[in-house]
C-alpha distance (Angstrom), angle and dihedral (degrees) to the residues before:
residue distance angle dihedral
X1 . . .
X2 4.07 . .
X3 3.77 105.4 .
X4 3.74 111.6 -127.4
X5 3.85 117.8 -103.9
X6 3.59 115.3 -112.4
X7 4.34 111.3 -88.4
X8 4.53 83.5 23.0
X9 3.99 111.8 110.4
X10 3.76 112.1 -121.2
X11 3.73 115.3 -140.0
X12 3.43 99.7 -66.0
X13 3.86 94.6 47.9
X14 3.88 83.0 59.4
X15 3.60 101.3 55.7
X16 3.82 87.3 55.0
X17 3.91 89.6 46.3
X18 4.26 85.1 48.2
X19 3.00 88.7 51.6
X20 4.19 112.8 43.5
X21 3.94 77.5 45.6
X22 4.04 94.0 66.0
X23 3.30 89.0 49.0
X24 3.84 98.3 61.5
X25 4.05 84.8 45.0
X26 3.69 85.8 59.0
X27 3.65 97.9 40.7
X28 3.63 92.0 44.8
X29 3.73 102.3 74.2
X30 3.97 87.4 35.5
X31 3.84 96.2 60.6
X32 3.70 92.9 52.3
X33 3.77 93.9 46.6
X34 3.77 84.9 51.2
X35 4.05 94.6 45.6
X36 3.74 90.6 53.9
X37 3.84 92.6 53.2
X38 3.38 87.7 50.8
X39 3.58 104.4 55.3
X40 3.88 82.6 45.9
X41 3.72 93.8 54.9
X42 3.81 97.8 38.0
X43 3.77 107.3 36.6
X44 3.53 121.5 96.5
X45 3.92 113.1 -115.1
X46 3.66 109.9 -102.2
X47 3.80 138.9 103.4
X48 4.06 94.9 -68.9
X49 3.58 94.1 69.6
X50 3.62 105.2 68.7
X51 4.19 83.8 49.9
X52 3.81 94.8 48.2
X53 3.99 93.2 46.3
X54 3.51 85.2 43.5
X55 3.97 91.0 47.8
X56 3.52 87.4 54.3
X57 4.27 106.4 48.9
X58 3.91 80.9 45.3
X59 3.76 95.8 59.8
X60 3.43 93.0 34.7
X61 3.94 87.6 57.4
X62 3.29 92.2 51.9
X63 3.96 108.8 40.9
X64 4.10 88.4 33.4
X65 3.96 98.4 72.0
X66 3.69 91.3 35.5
X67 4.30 88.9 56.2
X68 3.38 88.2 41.0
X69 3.54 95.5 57.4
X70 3.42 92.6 43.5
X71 4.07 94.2 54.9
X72 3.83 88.7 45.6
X73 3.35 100.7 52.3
X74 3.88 88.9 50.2
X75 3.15 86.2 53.0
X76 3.55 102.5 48.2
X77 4.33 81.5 46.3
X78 4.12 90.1 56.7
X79 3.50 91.3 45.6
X80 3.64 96.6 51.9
X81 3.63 99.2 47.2
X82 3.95 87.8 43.3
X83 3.84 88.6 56.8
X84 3.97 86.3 47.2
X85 3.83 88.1 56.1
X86 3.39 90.9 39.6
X87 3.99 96.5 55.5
X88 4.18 85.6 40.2
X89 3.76 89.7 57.4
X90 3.90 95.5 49.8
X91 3.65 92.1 51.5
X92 3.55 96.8 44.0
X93 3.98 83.0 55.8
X94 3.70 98.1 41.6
X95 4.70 75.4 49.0
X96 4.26 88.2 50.2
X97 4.18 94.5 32.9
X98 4.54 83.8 57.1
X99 3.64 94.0 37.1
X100 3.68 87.9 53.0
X101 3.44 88.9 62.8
X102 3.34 114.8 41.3
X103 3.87 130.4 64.1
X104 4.18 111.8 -104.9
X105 3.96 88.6 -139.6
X106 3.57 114.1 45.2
X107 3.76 100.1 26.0
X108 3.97 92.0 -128.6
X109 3.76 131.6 110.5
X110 3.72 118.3 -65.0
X111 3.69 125.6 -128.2
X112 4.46 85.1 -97.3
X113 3.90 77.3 62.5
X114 3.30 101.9 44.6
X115 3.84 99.3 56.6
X116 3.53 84.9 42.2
X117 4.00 92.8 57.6
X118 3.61 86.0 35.5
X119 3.73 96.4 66.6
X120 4.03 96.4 34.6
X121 4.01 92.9 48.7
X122 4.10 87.8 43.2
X123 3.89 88.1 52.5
X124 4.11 99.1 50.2
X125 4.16 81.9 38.7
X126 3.76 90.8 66.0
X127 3.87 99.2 28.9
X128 4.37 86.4 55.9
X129 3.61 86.7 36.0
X130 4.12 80.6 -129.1
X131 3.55 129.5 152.0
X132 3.74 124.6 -97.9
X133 3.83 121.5 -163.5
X134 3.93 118.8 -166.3
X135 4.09 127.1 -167.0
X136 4.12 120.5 -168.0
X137 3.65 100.0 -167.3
X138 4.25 121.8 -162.6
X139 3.96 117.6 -161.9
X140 3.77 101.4 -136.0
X141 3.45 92.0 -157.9
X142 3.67 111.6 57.4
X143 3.61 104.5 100.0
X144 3.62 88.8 49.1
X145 3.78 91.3 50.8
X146 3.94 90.1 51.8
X147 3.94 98.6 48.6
X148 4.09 81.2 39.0
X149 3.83 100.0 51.5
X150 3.75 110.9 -3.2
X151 3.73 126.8 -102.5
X152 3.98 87.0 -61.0
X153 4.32 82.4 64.5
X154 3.77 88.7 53.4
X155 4.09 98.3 42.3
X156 3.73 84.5 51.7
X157 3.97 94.8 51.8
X158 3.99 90.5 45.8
X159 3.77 92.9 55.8
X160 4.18 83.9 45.3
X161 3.66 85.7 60.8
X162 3.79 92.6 40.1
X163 3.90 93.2 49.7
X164 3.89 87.1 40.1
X165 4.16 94.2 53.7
X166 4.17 94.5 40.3
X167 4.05 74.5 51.8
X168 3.51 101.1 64.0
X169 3.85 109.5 19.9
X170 3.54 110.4 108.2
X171 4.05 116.1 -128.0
X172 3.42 98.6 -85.5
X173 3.83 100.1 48.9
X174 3.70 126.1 98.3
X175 4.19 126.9 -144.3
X176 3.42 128.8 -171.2
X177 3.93 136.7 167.2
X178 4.08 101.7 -127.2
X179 3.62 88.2 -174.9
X180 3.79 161.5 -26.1
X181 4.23 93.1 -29.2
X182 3.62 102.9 -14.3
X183 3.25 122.2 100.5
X184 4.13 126.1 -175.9
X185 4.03 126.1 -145.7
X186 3.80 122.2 -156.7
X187 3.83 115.6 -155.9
X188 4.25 113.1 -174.3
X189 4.04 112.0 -161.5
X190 4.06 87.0 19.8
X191 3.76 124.6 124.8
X192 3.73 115.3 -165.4
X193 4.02 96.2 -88.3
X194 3.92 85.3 57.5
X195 4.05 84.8 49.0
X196 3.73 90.6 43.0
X197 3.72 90.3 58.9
X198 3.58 102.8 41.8
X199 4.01 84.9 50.2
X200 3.72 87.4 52.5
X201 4.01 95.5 60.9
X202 3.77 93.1 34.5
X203 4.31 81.0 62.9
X204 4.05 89.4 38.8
X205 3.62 88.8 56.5
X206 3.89 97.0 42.8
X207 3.55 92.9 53.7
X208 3.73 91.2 45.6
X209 3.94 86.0 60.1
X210 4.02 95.8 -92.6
X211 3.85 122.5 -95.2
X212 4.01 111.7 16.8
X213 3.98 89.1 -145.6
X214 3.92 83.5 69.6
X215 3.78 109.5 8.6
X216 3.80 119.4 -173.3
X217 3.97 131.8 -176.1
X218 3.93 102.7 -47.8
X219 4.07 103.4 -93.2
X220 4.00 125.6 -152.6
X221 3.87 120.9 -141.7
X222 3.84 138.9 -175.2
X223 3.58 111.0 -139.3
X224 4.12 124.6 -175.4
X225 3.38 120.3 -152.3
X226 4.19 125.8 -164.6
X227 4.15 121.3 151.2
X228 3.58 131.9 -168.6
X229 3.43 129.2 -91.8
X230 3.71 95.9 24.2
X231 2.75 132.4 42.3
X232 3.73 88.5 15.0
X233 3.61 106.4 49.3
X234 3.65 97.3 -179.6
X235 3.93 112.9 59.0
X236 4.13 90.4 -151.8
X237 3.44 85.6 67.0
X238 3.97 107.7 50.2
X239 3.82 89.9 100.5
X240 3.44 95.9 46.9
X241 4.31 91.8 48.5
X242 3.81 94.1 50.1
X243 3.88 86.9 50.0
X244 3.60 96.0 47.3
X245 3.76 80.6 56.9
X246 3.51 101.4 45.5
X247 3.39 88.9 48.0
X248 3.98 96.6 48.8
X249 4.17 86.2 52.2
X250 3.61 84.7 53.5
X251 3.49 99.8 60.0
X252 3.83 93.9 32.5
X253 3.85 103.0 64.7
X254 4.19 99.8 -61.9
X255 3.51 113.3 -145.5
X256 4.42 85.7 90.4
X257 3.22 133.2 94.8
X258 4.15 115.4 -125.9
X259 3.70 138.1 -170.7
X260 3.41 123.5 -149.1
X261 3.68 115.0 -90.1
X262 4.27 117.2 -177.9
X263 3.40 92.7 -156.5
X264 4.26 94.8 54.9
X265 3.92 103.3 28.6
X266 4.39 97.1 35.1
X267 3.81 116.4 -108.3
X268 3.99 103.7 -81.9
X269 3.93 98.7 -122.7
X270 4.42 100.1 139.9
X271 4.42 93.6 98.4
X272 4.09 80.8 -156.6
X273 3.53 122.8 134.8
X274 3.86 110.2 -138.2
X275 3.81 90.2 -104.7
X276 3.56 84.7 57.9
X277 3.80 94.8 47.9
X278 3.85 84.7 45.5
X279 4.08 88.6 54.7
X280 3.72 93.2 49.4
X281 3.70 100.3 48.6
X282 4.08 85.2 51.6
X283 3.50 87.0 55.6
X284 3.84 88.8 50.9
X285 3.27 96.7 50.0
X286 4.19 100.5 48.8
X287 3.57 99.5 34.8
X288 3.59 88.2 46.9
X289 3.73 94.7 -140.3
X290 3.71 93.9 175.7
X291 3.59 132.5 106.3
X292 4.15 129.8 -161.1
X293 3.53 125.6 -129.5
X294 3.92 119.4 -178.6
X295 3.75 132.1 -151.1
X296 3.62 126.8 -156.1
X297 3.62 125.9 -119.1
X298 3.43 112.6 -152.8
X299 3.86 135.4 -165.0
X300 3.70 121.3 -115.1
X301 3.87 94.1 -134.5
X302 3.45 114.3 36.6
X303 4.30 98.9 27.4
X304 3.46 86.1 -128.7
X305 4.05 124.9 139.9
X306 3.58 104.9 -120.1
X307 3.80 96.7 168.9
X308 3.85 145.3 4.9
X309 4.02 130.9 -135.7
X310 3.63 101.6 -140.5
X311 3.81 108.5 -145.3
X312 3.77 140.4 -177.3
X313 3.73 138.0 -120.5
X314 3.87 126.3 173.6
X315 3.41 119.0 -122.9
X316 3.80 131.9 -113.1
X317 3.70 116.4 -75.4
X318 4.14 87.8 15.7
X319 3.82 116.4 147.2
X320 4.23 88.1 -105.2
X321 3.74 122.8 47.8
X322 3.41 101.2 -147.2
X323 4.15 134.4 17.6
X324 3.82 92.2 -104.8
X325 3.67 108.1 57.0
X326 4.05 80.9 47.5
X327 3.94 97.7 57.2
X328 3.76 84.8 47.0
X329 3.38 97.2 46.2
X330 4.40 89.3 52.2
X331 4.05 81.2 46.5
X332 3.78 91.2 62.3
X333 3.81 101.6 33.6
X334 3.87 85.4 43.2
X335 3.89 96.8 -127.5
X336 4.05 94.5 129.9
X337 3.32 103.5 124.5
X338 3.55 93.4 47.1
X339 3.36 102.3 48.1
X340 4.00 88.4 46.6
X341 3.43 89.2 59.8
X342 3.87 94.3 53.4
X343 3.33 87.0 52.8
X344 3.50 105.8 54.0
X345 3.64 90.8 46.3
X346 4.14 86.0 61.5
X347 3.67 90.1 47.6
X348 3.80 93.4 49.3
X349 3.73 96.7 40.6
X350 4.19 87.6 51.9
X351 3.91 96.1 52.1
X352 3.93 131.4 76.8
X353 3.96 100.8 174.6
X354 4.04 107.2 -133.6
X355 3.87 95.8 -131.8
X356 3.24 146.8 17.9
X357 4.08 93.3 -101.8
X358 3.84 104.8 57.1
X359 3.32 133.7 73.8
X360 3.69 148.8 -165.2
X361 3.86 122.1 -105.2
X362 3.58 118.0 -156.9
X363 3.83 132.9 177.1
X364 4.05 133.8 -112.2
X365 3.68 131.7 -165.0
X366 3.97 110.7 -127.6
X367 3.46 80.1 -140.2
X368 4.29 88.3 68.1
X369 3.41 86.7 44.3
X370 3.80 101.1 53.8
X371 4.27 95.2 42.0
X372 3.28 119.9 93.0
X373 4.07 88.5 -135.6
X374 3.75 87.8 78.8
X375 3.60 119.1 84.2
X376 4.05 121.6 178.9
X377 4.09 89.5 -133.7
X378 3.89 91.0 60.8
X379 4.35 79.2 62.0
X380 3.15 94.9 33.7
X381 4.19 84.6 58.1
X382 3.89 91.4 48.5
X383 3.61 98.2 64.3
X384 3.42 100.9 37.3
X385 3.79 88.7 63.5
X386 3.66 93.8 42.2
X387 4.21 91.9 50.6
X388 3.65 101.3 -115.2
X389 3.89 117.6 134.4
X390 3.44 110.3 -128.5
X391 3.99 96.6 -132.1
X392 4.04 81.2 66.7
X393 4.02 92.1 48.8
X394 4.10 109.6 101.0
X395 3.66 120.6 -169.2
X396 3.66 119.5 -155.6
X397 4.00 112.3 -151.4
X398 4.07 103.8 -165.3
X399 3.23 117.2 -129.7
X400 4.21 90.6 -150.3
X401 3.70 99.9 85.5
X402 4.39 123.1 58.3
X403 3.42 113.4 -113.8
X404 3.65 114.0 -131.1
X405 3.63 108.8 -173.2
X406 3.83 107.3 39.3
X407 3.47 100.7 167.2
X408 4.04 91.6 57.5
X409 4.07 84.5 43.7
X410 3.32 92.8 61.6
X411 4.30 98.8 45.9
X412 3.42 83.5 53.7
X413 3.99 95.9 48.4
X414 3.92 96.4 43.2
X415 4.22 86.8 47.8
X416 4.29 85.1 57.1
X417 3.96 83.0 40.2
X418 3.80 97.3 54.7
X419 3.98 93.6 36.4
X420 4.57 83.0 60.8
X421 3.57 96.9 -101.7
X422 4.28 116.3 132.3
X423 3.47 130.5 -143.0
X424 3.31 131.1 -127.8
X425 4.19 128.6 -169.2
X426 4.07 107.5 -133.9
X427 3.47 125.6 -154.6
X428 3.77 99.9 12.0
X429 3.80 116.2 -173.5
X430 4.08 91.1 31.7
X431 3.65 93.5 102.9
X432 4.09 152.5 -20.8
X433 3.66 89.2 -95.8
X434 3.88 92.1 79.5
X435 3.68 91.8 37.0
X436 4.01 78.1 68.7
X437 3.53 91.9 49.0
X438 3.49 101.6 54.0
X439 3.87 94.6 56.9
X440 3.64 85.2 42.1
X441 4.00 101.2 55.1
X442 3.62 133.5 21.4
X443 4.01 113.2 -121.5
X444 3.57 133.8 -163.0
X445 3.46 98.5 -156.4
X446 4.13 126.5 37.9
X447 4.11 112.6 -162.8
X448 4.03 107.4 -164.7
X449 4.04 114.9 -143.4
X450 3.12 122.9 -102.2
X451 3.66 91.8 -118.7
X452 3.70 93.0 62.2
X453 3.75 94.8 47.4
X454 4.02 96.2 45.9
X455 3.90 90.7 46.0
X456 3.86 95.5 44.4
X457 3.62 88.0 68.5
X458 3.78 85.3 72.0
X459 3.60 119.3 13.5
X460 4.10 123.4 56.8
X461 3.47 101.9 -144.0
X462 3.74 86.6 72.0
X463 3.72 94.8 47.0
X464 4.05 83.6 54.3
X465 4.02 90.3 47.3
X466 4.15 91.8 44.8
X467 3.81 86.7 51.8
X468 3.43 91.7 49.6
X469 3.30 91.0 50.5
X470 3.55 95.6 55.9
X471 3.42 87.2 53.4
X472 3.82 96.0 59.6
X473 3.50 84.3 52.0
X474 3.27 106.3 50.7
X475 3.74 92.8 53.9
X476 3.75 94.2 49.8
X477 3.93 83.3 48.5
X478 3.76 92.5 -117.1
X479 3.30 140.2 151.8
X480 3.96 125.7 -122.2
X481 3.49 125.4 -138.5
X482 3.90 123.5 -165.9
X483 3.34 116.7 -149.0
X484 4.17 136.4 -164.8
X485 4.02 89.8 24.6
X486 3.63 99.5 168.0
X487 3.33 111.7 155.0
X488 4.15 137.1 40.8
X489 3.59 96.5 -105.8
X490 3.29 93.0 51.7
X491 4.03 96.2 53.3
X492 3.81 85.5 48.2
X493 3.49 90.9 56.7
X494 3.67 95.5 50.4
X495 3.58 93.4 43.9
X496 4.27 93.2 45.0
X497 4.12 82.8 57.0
X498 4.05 90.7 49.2
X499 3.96 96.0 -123.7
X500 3.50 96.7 162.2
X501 4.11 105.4 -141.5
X502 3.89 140.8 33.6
X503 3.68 145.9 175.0
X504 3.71 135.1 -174.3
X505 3.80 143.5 107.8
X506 3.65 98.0 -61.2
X507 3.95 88.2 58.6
X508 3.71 103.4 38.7
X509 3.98 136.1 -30.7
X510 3.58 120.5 -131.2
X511 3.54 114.6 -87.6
X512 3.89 139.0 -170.9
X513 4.29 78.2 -130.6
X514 3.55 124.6 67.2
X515 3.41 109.7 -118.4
X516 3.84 115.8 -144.3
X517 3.64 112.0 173.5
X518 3.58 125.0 99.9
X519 3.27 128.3 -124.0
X520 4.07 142.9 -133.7
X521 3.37 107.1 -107.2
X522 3.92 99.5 179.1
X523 3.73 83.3 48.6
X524 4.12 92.0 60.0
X525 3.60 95.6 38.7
X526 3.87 94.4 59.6
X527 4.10 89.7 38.2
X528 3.68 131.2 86.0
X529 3.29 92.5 -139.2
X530 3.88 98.3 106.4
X531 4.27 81.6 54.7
X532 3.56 85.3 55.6
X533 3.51 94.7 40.3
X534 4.23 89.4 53.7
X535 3.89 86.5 48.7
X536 3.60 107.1 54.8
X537 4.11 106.4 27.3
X538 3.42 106.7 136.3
X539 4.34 119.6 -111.9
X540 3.57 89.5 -103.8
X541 3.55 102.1 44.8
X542 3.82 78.9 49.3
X543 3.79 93.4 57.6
X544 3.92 87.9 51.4
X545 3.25 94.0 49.0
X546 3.94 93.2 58.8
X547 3.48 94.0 38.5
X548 3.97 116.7 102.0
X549 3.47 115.4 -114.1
X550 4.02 126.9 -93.1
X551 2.90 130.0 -38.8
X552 4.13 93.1 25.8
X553 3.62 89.4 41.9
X554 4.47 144.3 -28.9
């Protein structure tokens, strides 16, 4: 809009003008009327006053139209250039009410718009009862690009992936850039296949260096994909499927695209936003609204308990019902390493070993162990207030979850190392991240999974893998730990291939107690009881069972 020039009314000033103007138009005509009357009333009768009233009505003819003229065309000249404003001011709103929605960089919707679109595309998707496919997309390489090329690198690859999305989108789809390097497609009529493939060529192309018309250093991307009705059942929680795939690709390699799968990345069914997560896990943390249980690890020779896996449960009425949805909930509010730490200092404060041999075995996220948060005095700290030497500490390093930063892993692991602590490798045989591990880093103790142990009563292939296992061990001069033993052909299995320790329900459950006695082993392998045991566990012993061990899960 023009800027008025200093001593001109602006639009405001105009109205009043408009309007102080009608009113002469209307007093015009008025103050003649009332002249003439005058004269007639006050003028002495005589021959003058026919002249003067005539005097009068012939001016006022005269100078009336011209006044009137004058007034309307000011008027008409206010009006105009009010209108003019007016018309500027609706486009420069229409300009501000765009801009407002759309990110300066890329060109594409911002995140404003993409809630917005969200919603609307939700609604017609369950008033058609038509599928709706949604992608979050991460650039991988951003930070790289910025410490590479400056900030001017990474503005340059975001409008690549800009240019390379309005590229490939058919008509009907929507893209925004929801924030910093995450970017969110929007495909109406699309079930996930549909998304799958349009996920697949938005990767192609990013690896190919984006758009050929202005090709850049080829680019990789993780990109989640989730639609509505199926997989995700639930509109509310498209957003929250796609991330939990994005956010599983992350972790698993990146550079991939994945669709949301319930069974791999956990049925999204907390409604909290991540502040709220945030809150909750705060509320953990200083309340301390977590209680220990500890399970026995026994020896395979003697039935004695030579060590305990301290795990964690939350307690009644805590912001998380169980100890999974609570390790996934630090995950995405990125609190792990603080809420491992608050849990270790439960599970040391809750344990006095019985002799000088055992020790307690407790659980760490490779997440901790990668960040540059954690620091090995902080646990050194916890158990020397809580009494436990630190040669009879063993931390368990899962072998569920990719490790990222390897090199930082290991600092952190050779700091615990040199302070007396061991290291143990959890959940062995659940997946090829370990296998990495365990040519990465030397451990002193090897725990089997479950999986292994409870299909090696049956299958050979496993008995070949536990044996080779063993092996591994035994070369490293490590102990082997098999874990999940719940029934008695599955403790004479691990005992017929001389792996020399074992927990699991058929031994011992967990227990807030420590339990200290030893048991018969010869007795339970020639018993049904571990059947029995397998037959009538309650659900939730079930569920904590299958859960991985603190601090992923109790």
């Amino acid at each position: 809009m023009t800027t008025p020039a200093a001593g001109l009314p602006g639009p405001s000033g105009r109205v009043d003008r408009i309007r102080k103007r009608l009113i002469w138009a209307l007093l015009g005509p008025f103050a003649i009327l009332m002249s003439v009357a005058t004269i007639e009333g006050f003028t002495p009768a005589g021959p003058t006053r026919p002249m003067i009233v005539i005097a009068v009505l012939v001016a006022a003819a005269v100078l009336l139209p011209v006044l009137m003229a004058w007034l309307a065309r000011a008027i008409l000249r206010d009006a105009e250039a009010l209108e003019n404003e007016r018309g500027e001011l609706s486009e420069l709103y229409g300009r501000a009410s765009h801009e407002a929605l759309v990110d300066g960089l890329t060109g594409l919707g911002n995140h404003r718009a993409f809630q917005d679109e969200l919603a609307l595309q939700l609604d017609i998707a369950k008033r058609n009862r038509t599928p709706l496919s949604l992608m979050l997309i991460d650039v991988d390489d951003l930070k790289r690009v910025n410490d590479t090329h400056g900030h001017v690198g990474g503005d340059r690859l975001l409008e690549a992936v800009g240019r390379l999305t309005a590229a490939i989108m058919r008509r009907s789809d929507r893209a925004f850039r929801v924030g910093g390097d995450e970017f969110a497609i929007l495909l109406p009529n699309s079930d996930v296949e549909t998304g799958l493939a349009v996920a697949r060529r938005i990767l192609a192309s990013a690896l190919n260096g984006g758009d050929p018309s202005d090709a850049i250093d080829s680019f990789s991307l993780s990109i989640g994909v989730a639609a509505y009705p199926s997989p995700s059942t639930e509109s509310h929680y498209l957003y929250r499927n796609a991330d939990a795939a994005l956010y599983w690709c992350k972790r698993h390699g990146r550079t991939a695209v994945v669709a949301f799968d319930p069974g791999r990345h956990g049925a999204k069914s907390d409604d909290r936003s991540v502040a709220e997560l945030s809150a909750a896990i705060g509320t953990i943390i200083t309340t301390k609204a977590l209680r220990p249980v500890y399970q026995p690890i026994f020896s395979m020779s003697t039935g004695e308990p030579i060590g305990y896996e301290g795990l964690v449960r939350p307690v009644d009425g805590a912001p998380f019902a169980d100890a999974s949805a609570l390790f996934a909930a630090a995950e995405t509010a990125d609190r792990t390493v603080e809420l491992d730490l608050a849990c270790l200092e439960i599970v040391a404060a809750g344990i006095r070993l019985p002799n000088a041999d055992a020790y307690v075995s407790v659980n760490l996220s490779p997440r901790t162990l990668e960040s540059n948060l954690f620091h090995a005095g902080e646990l050194k700290a916890i158990f020397h207030r809580n009494g436990i030497p630190l040669e009879r500490v063993v931390l368990e390093l899962t072998e569920r979850e990719r490790v990222e930063d390897l090199q930082q892993l290991r600092k952190n692991v050779d700091a615990c190392r040199r302070a007396g602590m061991r290291l143990a490798a959890d959940d062995v045989g659940a997946g090829n991240a370990g296998l990495r591990l365990l040519s990465e880093i030397h451990f002193d103790i090897v725990k089997i999974d479950l999986s292994l142990v409870q299909g090696g009563t049956m299958h050979d292939p496993s008995h070949g893998v536990l044996r080779a296992l063993q092996d591994l061990a035994t070369g490293w001069k490590a102990s082997i730990v098999a874990e999940g033993v719940e029934t008695a052909a599955q403790l004479a299995v691990i005992r017929s291939l001389g792996i020399s320790a074992g927990q699991g329900y058929l031994l011992a459950r967990p227990a807030t107690e420590l339990n200290t006695s030893a048991v018969d082993l010869a007795a339970l392998e020639t018993s049904e009881e571990g059947d029995f045991l397998r037959m009538t566990s309650d659900r939730a012993g079930r569920q904590f069972a299958a859960q991985p061990r603190m601090p992923a899960a109790s």
